[in-house]
TORPA-655493 format. One record per residue (C-alpha): residue number from 1; x, y, z negated. Coordinates in Angstrom, 2 decimals, always signed. Layout:
<nodes>
@num:NUM; px:X; py:Y; pz:Z
...
</nodes>
This chain:
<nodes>
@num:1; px:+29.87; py:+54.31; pz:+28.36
@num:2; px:+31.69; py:+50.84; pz:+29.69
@num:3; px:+35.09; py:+49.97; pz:+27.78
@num:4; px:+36.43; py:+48.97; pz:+30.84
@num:5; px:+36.36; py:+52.28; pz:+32.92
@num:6; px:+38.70; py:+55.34; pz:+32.64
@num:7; px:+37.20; py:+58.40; pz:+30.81
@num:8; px:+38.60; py:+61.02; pz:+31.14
@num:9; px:+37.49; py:+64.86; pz:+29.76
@num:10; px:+36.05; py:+65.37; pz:+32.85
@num:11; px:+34.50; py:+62.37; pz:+33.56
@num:12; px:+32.90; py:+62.21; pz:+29.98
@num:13; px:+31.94; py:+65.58; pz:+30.04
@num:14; px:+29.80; py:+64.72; pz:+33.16
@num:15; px:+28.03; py:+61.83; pz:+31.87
@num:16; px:+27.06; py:+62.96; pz:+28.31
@num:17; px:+25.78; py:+66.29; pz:+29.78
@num:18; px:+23.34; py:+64.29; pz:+31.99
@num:19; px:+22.43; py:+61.93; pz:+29.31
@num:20; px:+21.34; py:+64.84; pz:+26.83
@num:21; px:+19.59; py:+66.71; pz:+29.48
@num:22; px:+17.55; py:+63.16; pz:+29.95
@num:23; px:+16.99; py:+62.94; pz:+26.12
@num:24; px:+15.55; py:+66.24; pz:+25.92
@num:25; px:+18.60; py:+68.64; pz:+24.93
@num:26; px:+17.93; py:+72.13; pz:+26.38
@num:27; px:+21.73; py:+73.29; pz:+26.35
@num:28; px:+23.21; py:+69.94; pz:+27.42
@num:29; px:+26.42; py:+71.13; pz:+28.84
@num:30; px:+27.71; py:+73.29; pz:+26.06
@num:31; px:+26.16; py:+70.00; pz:+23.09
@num:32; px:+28.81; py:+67.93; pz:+25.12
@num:33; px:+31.59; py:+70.46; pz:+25.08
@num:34; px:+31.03; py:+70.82; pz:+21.23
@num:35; px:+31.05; py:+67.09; pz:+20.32
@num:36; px:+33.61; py:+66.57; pz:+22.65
@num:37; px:+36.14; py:+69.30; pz:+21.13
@num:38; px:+34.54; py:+67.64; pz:+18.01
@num:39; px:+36.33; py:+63.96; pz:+18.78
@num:40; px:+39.12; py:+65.10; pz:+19.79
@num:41; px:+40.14; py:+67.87; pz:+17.19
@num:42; px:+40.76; py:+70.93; pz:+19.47
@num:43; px:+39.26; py:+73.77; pz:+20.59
@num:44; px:+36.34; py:+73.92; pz:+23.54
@num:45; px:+38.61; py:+76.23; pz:+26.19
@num:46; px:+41.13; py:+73.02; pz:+25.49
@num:47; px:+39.28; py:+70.94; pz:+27.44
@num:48; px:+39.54; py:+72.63; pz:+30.74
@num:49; px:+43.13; py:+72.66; pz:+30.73
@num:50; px:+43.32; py:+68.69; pz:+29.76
@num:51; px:+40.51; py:+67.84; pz:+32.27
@num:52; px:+42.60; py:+64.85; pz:+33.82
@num:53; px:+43.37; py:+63.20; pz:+30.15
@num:54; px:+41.90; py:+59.69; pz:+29.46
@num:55; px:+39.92; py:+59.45; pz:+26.14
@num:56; px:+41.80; py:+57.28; pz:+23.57
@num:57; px:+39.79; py:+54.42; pz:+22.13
@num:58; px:+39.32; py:+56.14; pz:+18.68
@num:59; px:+38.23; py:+59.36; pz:+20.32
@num:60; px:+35.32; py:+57.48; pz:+22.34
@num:61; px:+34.39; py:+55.96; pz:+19.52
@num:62; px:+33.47; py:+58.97; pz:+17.89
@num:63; px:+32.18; py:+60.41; pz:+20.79
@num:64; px:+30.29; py:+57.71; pz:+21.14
@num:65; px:+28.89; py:+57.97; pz:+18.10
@num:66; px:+28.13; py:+61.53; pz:+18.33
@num:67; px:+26.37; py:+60.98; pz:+21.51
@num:68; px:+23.86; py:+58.43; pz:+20.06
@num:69; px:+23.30; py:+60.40; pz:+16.86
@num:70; px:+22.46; py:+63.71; pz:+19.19
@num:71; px:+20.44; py:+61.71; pz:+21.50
@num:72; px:+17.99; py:+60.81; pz:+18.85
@num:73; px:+17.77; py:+64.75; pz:+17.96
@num:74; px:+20.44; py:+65.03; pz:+15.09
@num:75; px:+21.43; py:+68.79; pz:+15.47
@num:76; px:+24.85; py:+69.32; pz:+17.22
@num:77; px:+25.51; py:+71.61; pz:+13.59
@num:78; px:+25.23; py:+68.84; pz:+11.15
@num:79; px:+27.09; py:+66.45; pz:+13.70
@num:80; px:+30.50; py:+68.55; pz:+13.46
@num:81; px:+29.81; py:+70.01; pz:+10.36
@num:82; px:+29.78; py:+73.89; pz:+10.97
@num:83; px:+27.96; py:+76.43; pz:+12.97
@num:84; px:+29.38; py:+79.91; pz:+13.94
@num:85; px:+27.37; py:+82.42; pz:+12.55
@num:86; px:+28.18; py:+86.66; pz:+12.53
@num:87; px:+31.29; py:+85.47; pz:+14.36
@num:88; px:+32.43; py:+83.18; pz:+11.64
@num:89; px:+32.40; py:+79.88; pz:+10.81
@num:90; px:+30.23; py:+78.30; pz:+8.11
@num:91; px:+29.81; py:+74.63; pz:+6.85
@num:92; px:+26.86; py:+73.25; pz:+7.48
@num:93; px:+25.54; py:+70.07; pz:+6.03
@num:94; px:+21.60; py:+68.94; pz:+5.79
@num:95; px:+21.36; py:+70.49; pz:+2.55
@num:96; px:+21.20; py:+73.56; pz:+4.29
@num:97; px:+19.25; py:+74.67; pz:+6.82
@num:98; px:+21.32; py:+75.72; pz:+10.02
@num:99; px:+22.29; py:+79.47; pz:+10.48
@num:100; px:+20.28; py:+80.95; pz:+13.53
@num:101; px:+21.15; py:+84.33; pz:+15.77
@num:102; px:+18.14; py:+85.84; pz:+14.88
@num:103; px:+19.19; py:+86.27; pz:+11.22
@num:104; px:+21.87; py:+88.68; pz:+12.63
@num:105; px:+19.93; py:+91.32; pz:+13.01
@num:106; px:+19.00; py:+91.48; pz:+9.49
@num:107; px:+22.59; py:+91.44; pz:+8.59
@num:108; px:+23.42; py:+94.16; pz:+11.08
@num:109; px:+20.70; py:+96.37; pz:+9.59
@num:110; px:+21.84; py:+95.82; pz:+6.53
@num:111; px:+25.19; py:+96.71; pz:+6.89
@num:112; px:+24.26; py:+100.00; pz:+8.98
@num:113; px:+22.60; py:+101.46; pz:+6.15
@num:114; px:+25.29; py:+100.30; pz:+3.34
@num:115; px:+27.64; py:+101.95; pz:+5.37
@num:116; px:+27.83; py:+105.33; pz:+3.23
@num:117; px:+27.73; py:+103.87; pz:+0.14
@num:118; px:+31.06; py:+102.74; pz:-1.56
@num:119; px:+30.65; py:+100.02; pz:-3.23
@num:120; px:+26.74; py:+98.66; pz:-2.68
@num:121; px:+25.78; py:+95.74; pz:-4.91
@num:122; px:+23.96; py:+93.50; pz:-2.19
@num:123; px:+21.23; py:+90.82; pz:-3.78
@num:124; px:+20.60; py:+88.26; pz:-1.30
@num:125; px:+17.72; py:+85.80; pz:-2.34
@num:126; px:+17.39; py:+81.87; pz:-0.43
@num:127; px:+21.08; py:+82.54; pz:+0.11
@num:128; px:+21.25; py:+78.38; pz:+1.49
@num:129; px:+24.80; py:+78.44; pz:+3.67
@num:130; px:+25.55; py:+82.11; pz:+2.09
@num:131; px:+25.75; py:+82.98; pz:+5.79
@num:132; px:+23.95; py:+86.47; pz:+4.96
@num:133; px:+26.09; py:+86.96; pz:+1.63
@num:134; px:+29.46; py:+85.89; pz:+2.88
@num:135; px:+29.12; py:+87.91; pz:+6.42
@num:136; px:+27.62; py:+91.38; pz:+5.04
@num:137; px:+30.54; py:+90.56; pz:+2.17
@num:138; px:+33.03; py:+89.97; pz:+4.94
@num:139; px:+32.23; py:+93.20; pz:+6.79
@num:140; px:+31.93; py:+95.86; pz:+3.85
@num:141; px:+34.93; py:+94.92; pz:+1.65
@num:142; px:+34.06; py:+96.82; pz:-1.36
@num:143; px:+30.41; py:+94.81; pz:-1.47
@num:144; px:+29.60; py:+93.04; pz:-4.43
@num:145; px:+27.32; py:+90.36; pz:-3.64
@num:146; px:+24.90; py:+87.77; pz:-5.66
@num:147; px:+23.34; py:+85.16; pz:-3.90
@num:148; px:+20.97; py:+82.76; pz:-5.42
@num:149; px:+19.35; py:+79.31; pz:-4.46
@num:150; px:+16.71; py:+77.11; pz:-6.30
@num:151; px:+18.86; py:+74.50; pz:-4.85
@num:152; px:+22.59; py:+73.90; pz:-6.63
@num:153; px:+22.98; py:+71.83; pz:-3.05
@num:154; px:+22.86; py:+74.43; pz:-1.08
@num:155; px:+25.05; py:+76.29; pz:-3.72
@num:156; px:+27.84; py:+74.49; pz:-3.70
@num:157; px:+28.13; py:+74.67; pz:+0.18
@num:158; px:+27.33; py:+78.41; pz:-0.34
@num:159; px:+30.31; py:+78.38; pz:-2.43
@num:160; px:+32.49; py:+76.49; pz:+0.06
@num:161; px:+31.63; py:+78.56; pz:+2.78
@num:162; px:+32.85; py:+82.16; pz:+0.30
@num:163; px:+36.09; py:+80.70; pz:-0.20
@num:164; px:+36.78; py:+79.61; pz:+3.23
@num:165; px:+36.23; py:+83.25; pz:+4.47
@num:166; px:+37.84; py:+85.11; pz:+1.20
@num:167; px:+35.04; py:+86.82; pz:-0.13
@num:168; px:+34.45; py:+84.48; pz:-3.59
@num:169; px:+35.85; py:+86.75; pz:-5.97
@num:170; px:+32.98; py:+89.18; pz:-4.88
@num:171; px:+30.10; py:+87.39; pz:-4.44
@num:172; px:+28.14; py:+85.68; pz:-7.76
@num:173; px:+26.16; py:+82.39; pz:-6.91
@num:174; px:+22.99; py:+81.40; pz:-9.41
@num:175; px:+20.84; py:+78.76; pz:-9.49
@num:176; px:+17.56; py:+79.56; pz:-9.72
@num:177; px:+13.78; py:+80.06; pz:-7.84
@num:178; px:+14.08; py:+83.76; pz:-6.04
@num:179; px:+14.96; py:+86.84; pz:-8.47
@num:180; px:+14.13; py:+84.29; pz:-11.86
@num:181; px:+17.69; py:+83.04; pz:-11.01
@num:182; px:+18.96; py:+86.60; pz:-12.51
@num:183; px:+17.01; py:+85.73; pz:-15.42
@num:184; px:+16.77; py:+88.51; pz:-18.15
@num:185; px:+19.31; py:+90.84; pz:-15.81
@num:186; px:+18.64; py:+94.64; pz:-15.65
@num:187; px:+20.93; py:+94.57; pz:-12.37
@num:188; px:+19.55; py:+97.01; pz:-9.49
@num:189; px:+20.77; py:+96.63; pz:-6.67
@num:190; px:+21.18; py:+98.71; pz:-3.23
@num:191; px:+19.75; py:+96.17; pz:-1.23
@num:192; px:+17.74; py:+93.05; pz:-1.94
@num:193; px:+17.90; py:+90.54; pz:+1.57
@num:194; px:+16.54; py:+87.25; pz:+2.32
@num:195; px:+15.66; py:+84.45; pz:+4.97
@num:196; px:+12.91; py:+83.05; pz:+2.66
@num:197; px:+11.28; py:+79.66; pz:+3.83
@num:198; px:+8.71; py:+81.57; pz:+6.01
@num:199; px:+6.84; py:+78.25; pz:+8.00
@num:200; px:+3.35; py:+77.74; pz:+7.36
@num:201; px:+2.78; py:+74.56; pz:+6.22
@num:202; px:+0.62; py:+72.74; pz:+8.72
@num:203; px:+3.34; py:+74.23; pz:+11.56
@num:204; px:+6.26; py:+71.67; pz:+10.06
@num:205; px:+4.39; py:+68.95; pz:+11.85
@num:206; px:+4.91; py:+70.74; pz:+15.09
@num:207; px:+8.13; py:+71.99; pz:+15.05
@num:208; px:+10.87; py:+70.42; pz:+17.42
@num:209; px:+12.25; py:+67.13; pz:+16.16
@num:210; px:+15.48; py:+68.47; pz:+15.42
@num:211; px:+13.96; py:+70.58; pz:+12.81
@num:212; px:+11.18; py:+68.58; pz:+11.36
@num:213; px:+13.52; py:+65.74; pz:+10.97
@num:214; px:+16.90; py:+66.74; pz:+9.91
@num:215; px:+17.15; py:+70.36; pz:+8.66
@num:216; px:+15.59; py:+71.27; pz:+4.24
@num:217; px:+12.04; py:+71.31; pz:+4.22
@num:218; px:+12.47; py:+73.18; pz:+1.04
@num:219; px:+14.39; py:+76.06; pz:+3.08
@num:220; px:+10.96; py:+76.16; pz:+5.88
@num:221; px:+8.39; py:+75.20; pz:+3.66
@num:222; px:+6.21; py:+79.07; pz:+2.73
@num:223; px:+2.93; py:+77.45; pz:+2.16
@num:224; px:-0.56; py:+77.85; pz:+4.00
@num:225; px:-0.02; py:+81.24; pz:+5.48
@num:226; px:+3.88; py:+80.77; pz:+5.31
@num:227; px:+4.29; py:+83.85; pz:+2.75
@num:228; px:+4.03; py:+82.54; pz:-0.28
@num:229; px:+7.66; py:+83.48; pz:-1.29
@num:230; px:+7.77; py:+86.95; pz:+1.26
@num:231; px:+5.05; py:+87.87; pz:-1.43
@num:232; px:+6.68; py:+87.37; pz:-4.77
@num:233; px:+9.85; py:+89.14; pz:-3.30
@num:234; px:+7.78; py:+91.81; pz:-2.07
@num:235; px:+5.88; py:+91.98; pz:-5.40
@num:236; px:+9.22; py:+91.66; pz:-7.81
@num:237; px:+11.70; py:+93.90; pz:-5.59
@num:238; px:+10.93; py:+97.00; pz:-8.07
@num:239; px:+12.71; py:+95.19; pz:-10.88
@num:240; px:+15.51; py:+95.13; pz:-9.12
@num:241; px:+15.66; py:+97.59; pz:-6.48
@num:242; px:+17.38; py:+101.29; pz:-6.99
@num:243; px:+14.97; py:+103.64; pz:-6.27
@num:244; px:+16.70; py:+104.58; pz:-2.99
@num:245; px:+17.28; py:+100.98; pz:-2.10
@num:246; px:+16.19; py:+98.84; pz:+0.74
@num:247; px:+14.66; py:+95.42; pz:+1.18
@num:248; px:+15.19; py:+93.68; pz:+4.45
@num:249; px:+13.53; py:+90.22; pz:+4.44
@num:250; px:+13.24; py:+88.26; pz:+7.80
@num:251; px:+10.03; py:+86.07; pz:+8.56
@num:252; px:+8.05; py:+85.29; pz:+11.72
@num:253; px:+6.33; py:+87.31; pz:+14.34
@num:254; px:+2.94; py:+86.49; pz:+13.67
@num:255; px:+3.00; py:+87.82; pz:+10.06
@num:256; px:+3.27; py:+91.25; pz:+10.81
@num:257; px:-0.28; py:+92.03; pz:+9.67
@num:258; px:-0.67; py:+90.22; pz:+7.06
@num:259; px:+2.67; py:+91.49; pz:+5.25
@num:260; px:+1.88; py:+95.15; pz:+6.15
@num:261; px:-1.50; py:+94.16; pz:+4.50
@num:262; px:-0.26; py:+92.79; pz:+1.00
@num:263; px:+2.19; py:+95.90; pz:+0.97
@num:264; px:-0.41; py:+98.46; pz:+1.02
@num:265; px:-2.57; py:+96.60; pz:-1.65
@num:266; px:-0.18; py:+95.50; pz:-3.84
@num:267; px:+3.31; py:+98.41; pz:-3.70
@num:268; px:+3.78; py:+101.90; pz:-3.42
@num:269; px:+6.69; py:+101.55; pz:-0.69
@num:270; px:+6.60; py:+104.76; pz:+1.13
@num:271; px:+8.63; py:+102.63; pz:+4.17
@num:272; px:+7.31; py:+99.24; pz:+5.79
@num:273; px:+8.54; py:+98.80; pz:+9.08
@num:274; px:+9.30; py:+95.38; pz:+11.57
@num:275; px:+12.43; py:+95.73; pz:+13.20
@num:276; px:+12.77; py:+93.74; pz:+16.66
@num:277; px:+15.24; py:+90.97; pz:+17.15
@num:278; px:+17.54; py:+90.15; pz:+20.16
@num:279; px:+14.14; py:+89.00; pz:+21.86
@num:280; px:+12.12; py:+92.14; pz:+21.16
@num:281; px:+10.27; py:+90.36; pz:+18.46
@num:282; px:+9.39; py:+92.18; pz:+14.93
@num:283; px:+11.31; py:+90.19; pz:+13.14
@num:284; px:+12.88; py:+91.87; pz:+9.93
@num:285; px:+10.33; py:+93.35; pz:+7.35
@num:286; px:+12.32; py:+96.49; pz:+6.04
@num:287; px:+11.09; py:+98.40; pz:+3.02
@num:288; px:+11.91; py:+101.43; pz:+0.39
@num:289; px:+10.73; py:+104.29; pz:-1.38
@num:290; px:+12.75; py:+106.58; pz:+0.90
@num:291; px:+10.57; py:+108.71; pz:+3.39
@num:292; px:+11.11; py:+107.54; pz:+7.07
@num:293; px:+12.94; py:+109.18; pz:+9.44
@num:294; px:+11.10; py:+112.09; pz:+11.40
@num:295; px:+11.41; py:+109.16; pz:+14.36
@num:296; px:+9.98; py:+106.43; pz:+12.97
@num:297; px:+6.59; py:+105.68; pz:+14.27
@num:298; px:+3.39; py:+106.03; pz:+11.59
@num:299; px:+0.07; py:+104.19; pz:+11.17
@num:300; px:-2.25; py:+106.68; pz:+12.69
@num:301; px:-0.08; py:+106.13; pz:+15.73
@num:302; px:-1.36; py:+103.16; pz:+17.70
@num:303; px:+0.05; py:+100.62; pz:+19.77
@num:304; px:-1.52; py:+98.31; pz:+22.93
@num:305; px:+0.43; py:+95.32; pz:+22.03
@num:306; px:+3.87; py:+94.41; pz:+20.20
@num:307; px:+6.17; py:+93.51; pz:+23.55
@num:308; px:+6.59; py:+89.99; pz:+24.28
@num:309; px:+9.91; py:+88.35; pz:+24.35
@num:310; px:+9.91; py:+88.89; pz:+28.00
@num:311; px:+9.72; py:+92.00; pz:+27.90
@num:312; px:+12.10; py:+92.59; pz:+25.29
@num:313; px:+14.93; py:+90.67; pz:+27.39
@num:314; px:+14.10; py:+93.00; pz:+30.26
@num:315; px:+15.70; py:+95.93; pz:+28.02
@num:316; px:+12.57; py:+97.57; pz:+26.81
@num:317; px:+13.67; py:+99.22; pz:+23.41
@num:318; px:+10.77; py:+98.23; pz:+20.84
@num:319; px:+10.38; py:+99.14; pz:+16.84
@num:320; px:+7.51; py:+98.58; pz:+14.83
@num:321; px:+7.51; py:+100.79; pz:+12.26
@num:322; px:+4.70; py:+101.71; pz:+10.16
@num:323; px:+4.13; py:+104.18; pz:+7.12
@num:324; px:+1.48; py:+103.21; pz:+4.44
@num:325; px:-0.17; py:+106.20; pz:+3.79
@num:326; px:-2.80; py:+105.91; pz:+6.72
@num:327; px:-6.08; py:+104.24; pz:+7.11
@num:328; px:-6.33; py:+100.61; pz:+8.27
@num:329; px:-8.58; py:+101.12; pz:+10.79
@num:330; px:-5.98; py:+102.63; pz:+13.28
@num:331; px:-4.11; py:+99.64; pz:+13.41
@num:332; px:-4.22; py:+98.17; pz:+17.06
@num:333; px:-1.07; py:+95.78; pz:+17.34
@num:334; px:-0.96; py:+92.25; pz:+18.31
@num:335; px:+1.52; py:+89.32; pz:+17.98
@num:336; px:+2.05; py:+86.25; pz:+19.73
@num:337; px:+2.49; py:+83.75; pz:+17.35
@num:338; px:+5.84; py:+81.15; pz:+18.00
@num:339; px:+5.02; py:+77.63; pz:+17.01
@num:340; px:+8.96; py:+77.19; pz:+16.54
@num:341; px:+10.49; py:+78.82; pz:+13.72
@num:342; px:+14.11; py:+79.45; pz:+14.98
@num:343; px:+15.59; py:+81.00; pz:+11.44
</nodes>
């Protein structure tokens, strides 16, 4: 990027999407559009209708900058300091780990089936950003929320983020390791969510550089098998859960079998189900002492396979939903493990 040649918006625009396409960035054109709209304080659409404007030297500079930091793999989030999640905007910083789409779906679940009740008290554990909190607060505006974090970090951007969208007078941030931050509290709550750290430990190592390098291990980190924290919440939930309520915890693909397993040894949930994501992949464990709908699949019903993504982005509608009063032995899914947690 010479100092002695005009750059404009378009021109720059041009040459920083072909240098993060060469340096390994799979949505170069939109990365430079961000940063750019970044440097120069305005809005993305702004740039089209400023096309012809030169760069001044203090807005190259920080594009510059930008540029270099995103070329060695710094996410584009951290770099401008927010990313858009539920249609709103939260703060990110690297003290939290970066709000993905797939997360969505838990909230939209969650607010589907809060939707009769008047005034549900929400528990959302691993809160990080407060991206589930503040957005299921944001969208049922008699919700009273508490979000907790074993990191006072993460908290404080948590805490940031509520006040930003208006919700902090309803929603109670504690410090503490999963439902121990409510300490001695006989709370029970309508719904208990969470994006636990779900990554099995020896998969850190090969997740993409942006993630491994940059974003909380303590907010990826679940141990061997990845469920070392799905299990305590799945094991403590009765404390805390009404006995109409719902759990909704998301967590990857591949540990569909294993979580169905713990939950018939170790609860009497009379609902454990995997709800799909925008891919098609069972990717929101959903639990409660209700009795499932009359069209909810069973366990003596048996599946072939558990649709890939591709098939899921061709439109096929997918839910794997299980009861847990049948034998083991009918169980015939399968799961294609992703090396690449993208929660």
């Amino acid at each position: 990027m010479s100092n002695t040649e005009v750059w404009t918006v378009k021109r720059i625009l041009e040459w920083t999407t072909a240098h993060l396409e060469k340096h390994g960035s799979e949505s170069p054109r939109l990365e430079a559009e961000i940063l750019l709209a970044h440097a120069r304080r305005c809005e993305r659409i702004q740039l089209y209708t400023r096309y012809e404007e030169e760069l001044t030297d203090p807005e190259r500079a920080i594009m510059r900058d930008l540029v270099t930091r995103r070329s060695k793999r710094e996410p584009v989030a951290y770099l401008v300091g927010y990313r858009e999640f539920y249609s709103l905007k939260f703060k990110v910083t690297p003290d939290v780990l970066i709000p993905r789409p797939d997360t969505e779906t838990l909230v939209m679940e969650a607010l589907d089936v809060a939707r009769p009740l008047r005034e549900p008290r929400v528990l959302d554990l691993c809160t990080g950003s407060g991206a589930i909190a503040i957005a299921f607060a944001a969208n049922h505006l008699k919700a009273q929320v508490t979000a907790t974090d074993i990191s006072p970090a993460a908290l404080a951007i948590a805490s940031e983020n509520a006040a930003r969208h208006k919700v902090a007078d309803r929603i109670q941030f504690r410090e503490g390791s999963l439902l121990g931050a409510l300490g001695g509290s006989t709370e029970k709550f309508d719904l208990i969510l969470s994006n636990p750290p779900y990554v099995t430990t020896a998969e850190l190592q090969t997740l993409d550089p942006d993630v491994r390098q940059y974003e909380p291990h303590l907010a990826l980190d679940g141990g061997e098998d990845g469920l070392d924290l799905v299990r305590t919440i799945i094991r403590d939930a009765r404390r805390y859960l009404k006995s109409d309520g719902h759990l909704y915890i998301e967590m990857d693909p591949a540990q569909v079998e294993a979580t169905l397993a713990f939950v018939r040894a170790e609860t009497d949930f009379k609902t454990a189900r995997f709800i799909k994501d925008s891919a098609g992949r069972p990717r929101v464990f959903h639990a409660s002492w209700l009795d499932p709908p009359a069209t909810e699949l069973n366990l003596s019903e048996e599946f072939d396979e558990i649709p890939s993504a591709e098939e899921g982005e061709a439109g096929e509608e997918f839910e794997h939903e299980r009861t847990l009063n049948a034998d083991s032995s009918d169980e015939s899914e399968s799961v294609q493990s992703r090396s690449m947690r993208d929660h």
